[in-house]
C-alpha positions as CSV (number, residue, x, y, z in Angstrom):
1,X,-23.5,42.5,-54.7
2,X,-26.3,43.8,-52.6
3,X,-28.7,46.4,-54.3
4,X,-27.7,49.3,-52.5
5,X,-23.6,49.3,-53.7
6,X,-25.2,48.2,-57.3
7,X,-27.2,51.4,-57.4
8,X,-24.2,53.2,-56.2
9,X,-22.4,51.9,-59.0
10,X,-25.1,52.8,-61.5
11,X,-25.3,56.2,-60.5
12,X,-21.3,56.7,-60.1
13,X,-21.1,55.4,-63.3
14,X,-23.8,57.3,-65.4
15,X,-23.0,60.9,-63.3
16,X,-18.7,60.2,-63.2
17,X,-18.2,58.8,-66.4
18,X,-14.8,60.5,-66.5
19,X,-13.4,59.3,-63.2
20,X,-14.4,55.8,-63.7
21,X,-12.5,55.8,-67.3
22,X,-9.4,57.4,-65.5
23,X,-9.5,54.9,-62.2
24,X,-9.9,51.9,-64.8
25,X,-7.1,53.1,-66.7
26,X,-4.8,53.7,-63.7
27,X,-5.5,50.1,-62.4
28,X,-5.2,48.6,-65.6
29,X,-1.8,50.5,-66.1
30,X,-1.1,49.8,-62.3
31,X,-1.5,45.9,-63.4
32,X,0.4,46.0,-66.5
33,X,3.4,47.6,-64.4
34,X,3.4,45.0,-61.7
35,X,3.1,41.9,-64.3
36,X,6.4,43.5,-65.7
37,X,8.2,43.9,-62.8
38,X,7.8,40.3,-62.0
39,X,8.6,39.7,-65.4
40,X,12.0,41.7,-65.1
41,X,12.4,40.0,-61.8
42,X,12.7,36.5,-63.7
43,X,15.2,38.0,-65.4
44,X,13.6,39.0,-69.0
45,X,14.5,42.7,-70.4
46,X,12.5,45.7,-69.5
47,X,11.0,45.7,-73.3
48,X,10.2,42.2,-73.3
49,X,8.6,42.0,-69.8
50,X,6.2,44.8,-71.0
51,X,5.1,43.2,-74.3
52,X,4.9,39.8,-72.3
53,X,2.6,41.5,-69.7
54,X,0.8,43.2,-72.7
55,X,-0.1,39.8,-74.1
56,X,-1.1,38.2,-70.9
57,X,-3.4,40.8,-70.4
58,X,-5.3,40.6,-73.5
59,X,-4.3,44.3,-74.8
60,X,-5.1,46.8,-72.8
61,X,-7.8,49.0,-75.2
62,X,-9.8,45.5,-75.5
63,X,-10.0,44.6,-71.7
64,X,-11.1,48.5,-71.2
65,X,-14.1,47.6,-73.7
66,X,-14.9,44.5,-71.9
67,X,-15.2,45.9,-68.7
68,X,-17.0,48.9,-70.1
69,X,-20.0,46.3,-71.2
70,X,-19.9,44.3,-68.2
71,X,-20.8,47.6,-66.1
72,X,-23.5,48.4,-64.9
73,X,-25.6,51.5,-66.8
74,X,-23.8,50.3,-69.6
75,X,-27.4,50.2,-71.7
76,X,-28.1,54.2,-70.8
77,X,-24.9,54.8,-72.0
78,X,-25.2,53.1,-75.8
79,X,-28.6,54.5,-75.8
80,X,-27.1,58.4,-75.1
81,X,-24.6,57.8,-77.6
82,X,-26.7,56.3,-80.2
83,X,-29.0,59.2,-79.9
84,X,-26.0,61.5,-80.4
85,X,-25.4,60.2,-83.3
86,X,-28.7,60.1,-84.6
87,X,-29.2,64.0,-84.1
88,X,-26.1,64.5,-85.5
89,X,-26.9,62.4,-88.4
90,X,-30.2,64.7,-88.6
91,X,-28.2,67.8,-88.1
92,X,-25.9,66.4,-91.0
93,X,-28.7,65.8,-93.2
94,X,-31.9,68.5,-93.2
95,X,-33.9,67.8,-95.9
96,X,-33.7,63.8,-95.5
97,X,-34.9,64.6,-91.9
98,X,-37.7,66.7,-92.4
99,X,-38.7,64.3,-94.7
100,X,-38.8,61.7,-91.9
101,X,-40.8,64.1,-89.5
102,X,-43.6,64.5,-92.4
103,X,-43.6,60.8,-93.5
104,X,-44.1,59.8,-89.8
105,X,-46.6,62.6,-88.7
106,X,-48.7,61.8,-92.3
107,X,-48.5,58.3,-91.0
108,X,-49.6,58.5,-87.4
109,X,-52.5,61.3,-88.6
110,X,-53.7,58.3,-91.3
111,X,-53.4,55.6,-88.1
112,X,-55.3,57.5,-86.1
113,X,-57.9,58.9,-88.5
114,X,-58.5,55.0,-89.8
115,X,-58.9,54.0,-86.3
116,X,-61.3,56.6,-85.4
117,X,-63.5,55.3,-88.4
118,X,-63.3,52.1,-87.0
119,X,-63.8,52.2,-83.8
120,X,-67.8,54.5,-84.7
121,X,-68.7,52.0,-87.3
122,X,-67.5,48.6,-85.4
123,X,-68.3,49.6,-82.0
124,X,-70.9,52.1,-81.7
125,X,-73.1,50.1,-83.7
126,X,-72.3,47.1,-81.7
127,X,-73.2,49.0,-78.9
128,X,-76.3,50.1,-80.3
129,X,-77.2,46.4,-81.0
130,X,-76.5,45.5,-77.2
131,X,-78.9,48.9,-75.4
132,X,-81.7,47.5,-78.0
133,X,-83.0,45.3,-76.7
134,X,-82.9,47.0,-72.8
135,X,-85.1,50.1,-74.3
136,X,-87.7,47.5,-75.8
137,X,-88.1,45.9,-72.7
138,X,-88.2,49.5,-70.9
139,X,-91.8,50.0,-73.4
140,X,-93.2,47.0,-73.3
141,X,-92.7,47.5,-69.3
142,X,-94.0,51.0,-69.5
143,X,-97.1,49.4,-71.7
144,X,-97.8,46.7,-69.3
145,X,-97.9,49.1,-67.0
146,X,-100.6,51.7,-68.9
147,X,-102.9,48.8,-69.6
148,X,-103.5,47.7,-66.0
149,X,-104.2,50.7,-64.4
């Protein structure tokens, strides 16, 4: 599959969710019907040709839900609808979310305030250390420099 027709699919199946569930139902459907008809042909009853096709097949919700992960955009989708479900979760439960908002913005505040602290003490004095020496030399240069003139 060449990467123009997968993006094509990826896009078709993000944008046209809807039609894509309907064509793969129709050709599932379209399947089950013909395997049937040869069934009948055999010489095996309407009813039973059906439930004979049904089983060949695999049942017809579960190879929906296998093509469904085999698709491409399949990981945008679980992560829309596990987002859905988070907010409604959220919606569902108020105080347990603004809980979670406060916990996690107390947190990330403490982070970055620790790591502030940090990073002055442990690196500006290592800093320091390093340009110490440089300025020495710069007087003893400037010195040098008085005392021969």
């Amino acid at each position: 599959m060449s990467m123009t027709s997968r993006l094509a699919s990826f896009i078709r199946n993000l944008l046209r969710r809807d039609r894509v569930e309907k064509d793969l139902d129709e050709e599932l459907r379209a399947y089950i019907d013909l395997s049937a008809e040869e069934k009948r042909s055999a010489g095996v009853s309407s009813e039973e040709a059906r439930r004979a096709a049904l089983i060949e097949l695999g049942g017809l919700e579960q190879v929906k839900e296998q093509v469904r992960d085999a698709r491409s955009g399949f990981v945008i989708e679980q992560l829309r609808q596990d987002l859905f479900y988070a907010v409604r979760m959220l919606r569902r439960n108020v105080g347990f979310a603004a809980i979670a908002v406060i916990t996690l913005a107390l947190g990330i505040g403490a982070t970055t305030a620790v790591f502030s602290v940090v990073d002055t003490v442990v690196f500006s004095s290592a800093s320091l250390r390093a340009t110490r020496p440089a300025r020495e030399d710069l007087r003893h240069r400037a010195a040098r420099a008085s005392l021969r003139r």
